[in-house]
C-alpha positions, 0 to 999 in steps of 0.5 A, spaced: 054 118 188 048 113 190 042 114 185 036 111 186 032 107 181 027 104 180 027 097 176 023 100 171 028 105 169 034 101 169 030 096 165 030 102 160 037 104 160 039 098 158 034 096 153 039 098 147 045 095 150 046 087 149 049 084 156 052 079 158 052 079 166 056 075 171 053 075 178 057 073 185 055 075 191 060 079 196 058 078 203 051 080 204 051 084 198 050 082 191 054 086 185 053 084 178 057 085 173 055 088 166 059 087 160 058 091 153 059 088 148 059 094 144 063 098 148 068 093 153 066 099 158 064 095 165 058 098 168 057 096 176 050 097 179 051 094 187 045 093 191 043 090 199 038 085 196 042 079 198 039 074 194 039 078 187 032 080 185 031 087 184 025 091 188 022 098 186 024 100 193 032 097 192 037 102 192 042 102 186 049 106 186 052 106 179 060 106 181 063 111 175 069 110 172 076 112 177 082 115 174 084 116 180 091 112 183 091 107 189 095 105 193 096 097 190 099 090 193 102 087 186 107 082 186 108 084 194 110 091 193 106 097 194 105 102 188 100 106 186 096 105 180 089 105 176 085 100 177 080 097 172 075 097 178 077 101 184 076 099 191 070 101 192 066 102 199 059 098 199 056 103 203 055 111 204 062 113 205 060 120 208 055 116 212 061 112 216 065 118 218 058 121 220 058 115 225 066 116 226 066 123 228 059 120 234 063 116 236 070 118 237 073 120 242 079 126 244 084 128 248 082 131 253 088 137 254 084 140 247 080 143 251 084 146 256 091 147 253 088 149 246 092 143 242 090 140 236 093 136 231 092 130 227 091 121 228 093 118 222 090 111 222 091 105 216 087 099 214 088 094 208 082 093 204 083 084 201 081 081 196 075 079 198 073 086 200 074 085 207 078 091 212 084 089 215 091 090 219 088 097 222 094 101 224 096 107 228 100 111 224 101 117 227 098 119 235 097 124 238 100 122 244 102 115 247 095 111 247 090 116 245 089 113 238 088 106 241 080 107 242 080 110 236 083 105 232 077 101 235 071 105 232 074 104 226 075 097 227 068 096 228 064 101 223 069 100 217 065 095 213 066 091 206 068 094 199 068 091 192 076 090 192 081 092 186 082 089 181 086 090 175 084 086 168 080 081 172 085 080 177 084 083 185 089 086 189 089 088 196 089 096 196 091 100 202 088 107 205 089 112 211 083 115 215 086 122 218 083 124 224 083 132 225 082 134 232 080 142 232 080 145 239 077 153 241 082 157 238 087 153 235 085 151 228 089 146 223 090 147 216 087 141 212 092 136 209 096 137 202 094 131 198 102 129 198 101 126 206 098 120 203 106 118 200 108 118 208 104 113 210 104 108 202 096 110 202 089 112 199 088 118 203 080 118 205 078 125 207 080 127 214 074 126 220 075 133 224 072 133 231 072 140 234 073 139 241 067 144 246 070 141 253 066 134 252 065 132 247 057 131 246 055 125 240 048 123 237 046 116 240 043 115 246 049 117 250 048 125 252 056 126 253 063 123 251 062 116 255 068 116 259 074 122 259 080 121 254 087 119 256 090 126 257 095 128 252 102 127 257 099 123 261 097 115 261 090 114 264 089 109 269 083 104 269 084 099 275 083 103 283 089 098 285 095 100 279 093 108 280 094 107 288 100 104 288 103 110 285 097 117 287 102 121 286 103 121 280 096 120 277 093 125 273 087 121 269 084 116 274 077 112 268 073 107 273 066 107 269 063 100 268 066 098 275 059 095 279 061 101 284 056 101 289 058 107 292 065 113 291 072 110 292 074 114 299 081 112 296 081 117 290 081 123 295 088 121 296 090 122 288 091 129 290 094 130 283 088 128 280 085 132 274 080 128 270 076 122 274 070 117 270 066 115 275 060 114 269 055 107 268 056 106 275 052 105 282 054 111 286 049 114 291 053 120 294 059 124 294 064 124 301 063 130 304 071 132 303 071 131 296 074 139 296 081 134 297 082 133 289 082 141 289 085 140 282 080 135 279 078 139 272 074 133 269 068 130 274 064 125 270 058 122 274 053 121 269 049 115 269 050 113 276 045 114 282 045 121 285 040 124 287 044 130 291 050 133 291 055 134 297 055 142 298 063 141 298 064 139 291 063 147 291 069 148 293 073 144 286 075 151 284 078 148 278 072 144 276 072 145 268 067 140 265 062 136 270 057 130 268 051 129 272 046 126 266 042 120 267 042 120 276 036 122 279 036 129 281 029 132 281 031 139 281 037 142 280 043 142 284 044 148 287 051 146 290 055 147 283 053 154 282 059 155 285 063 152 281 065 159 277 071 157 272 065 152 269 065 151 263 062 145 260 056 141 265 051 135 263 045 135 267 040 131 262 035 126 263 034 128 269 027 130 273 029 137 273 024 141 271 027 149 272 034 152 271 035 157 277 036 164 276 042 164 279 045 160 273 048 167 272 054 166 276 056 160 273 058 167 267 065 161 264 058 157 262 061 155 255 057 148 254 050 146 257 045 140 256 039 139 258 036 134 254 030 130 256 028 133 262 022 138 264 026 144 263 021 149 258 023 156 259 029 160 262 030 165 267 031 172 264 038 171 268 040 166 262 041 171 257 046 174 260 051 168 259 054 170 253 059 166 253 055 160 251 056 157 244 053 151 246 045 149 248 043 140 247 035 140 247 031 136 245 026 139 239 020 142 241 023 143 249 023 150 249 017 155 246 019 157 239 019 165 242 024 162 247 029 160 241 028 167 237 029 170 243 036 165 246 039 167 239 037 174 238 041 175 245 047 170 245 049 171 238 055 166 240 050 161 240 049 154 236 042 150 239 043 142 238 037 138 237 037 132 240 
């Protein structure tokens, strides 16, 4: 538990105790090492001072004895045992699986086909205290786990290694991802999990899935559409073309399109399509030809009107048209009337019609950072709303009481 004390309390704690210190460095964080020589007990203060000295505004954590057993590399076998000093992260552990939970990503059928379950991940803390060997574990199915091992890549930061009578050892953990979608719930994992996978169990990270997943960034919706979870996605035009028939996931964000790919329309089977963070001004007039398409993700693109055929995407579940440059509201998806999940933040909109009542399917909506401060009457009528993205302060204080006292499923989200 991180406590915070200034360095005159400090002093004070251990003005009774004789002290002999050896500091080193770690990384960027500077650990000393405090030995009594009454007791022999090893007390660890770590702060994010680099160069040593002590503030009365640095943040000390007293890092506790552990009784718990690790999952240690001694004389090449994995064992588990207690440390003298335990592995220990630098920084906030909850902190990281708040960012982990932002910013992975889920597998799109969570949505549509209530399956849930677990990723299974596992790294190697070294003896320098640097995470390695990341490993898939467990997937959820083929390539899911791929974007996901690298979130944990690139946020899992330093530890204070183990070591055993002042010799460190690597230690091994595994970081379950728990995805839950709408009715279906998985039960937490039984401490025992970890002797399958020959590591320290860290808490489980569990991602409820609302159709897309909204993260906490800058971003107003999950950046591109995850790989389904029995079929590949495909990221080039040219490999998807070469067998249409068959593609069901087609991701062409970040491609530099200046305009839509009419090739697309002849992957009739298509069920999710990511055209994010690109260039993109228009919709063709026939895109009523991907008639099973089910995940439309445009946002950041340059739209500023919707073809009214995109209507006539009867199975259109979730869409994305955040960060384009709408200056009101597109009527043209009114119509899609099985949506459930829809994207139209940072946008110049400044009402929502009246006539977002036919949209009666509407689970999740996002309306940050756009001109929208009041509703229609008619939007109190779309009880199947659980989710509303605003930003604070976006709507009138009688407007919340009023969304909560007549959509009891709802949960309002500041952003």
């Amino acid at each position: 538990m991180k406590i915070i004390l200034r360095f005159g309390i400090l002093a004070l704690m251990l003005s009774n105790i004789k002290i002999y210190s050896s500091p080193h460095y770690l990384r960027n964080y500077f650990l000393n090492e405090n030995y009594s020589r009454s007791t022999q007990e090893t007390i660890h203060y770590k702060y994010g001072n680099s160069d040593g000295i002590l503030k009365s505004s640095d943040k000390i954590t007293r890092v506790n004895s552990d009784t718990t057993k690790y999952m240690l590399e001694i004389n090449g076998k994995w064992v588990y045992t207690i440390p003298s000093v335990p592995p220990t992260y630098i920084e906030s552990i909850q902190d990281l699986r708040e960012k982990v939970a932002h910013e992975v990503r889920a597998p799109m059928l969570l949505m549509s086909d209530n399956i849930s379950g677990y990723m299974f991940f596992s790294f190697i803390v070294d003896t320098l205290g640097i995470p390695t060997s990341f490993k898939i574990e467990k997937d959820l199915c083929e390539g899911c786990g791929d974007y996901n091992l690298e979130v944990l890549k690139n946020n899992i930061k330093s530890w204070i290694p183990a070591s055993i009578n002042g010799i460190k050892y690597n230690s091994k953990f595994v970081f379950p991802l728990k995805f839950e979608s709408e009715g279906s719930i998985v039960n937490s994992l039984p401490e025992s999990i970890q002797s399958i996978f020959d590591g320290k169990l860290i808490d489980e990270v569990v991602i409820r899935v609302y159709g897309i997943n909204k993260t906490l960034n800058n971003s107003t919706v999950d950046k591109t559409t995850i790989e389904n979870l029995l079929n590949p996605t495909y990221y080039e035009l040219q490999k998807a073309l070469n067998v249409k028939n068959n593609v069901k996931n087609l991701n062409l964000s970040s491609n530099n399109l200046n305009s839509f790919p009419v090739e697309i329309l002849e992957m009739i089977h298509l069920e999710t399509l990511d055209l994010s963070d690109n260039r993109i001004q228009n919709l063709p007039g026939n895109i009523q030809k991907l008639k099973i398409l089910e995940v439309f993700i445009l946002n950041k693109n340059e739209l500023y009107t919707i073809d009214e055929n995109i209507s006539l995407l009867g199975k259109l579940k979730a869409l994305s048209i955040s960060n384009n440059k709408f200056q009101s509201f597109p009527n043209q998806i009114l119509k899609l009337k099985k949506l459930q999940v829809l994207d139209i933040s940072n946008n110049n909109i400044n009402q929502v019609p009246p006539e977002i009542i036919s949209m009666s399917k509407l689970r999740s909506l996002a309306i940050v950072n756009t001109e929208i401060r009041s509703l229609p009457e008619e939007f109190f009528q779309l009880k199947k709303l659980e989710k509303l993205f605003i930003n604070k302060n976006q709507l009138k204080s009688s407007e919340i009481e009023k969304l909560q006292s007549k959509l009891k499923k709802l949960e309002i989200i500041y952003e």
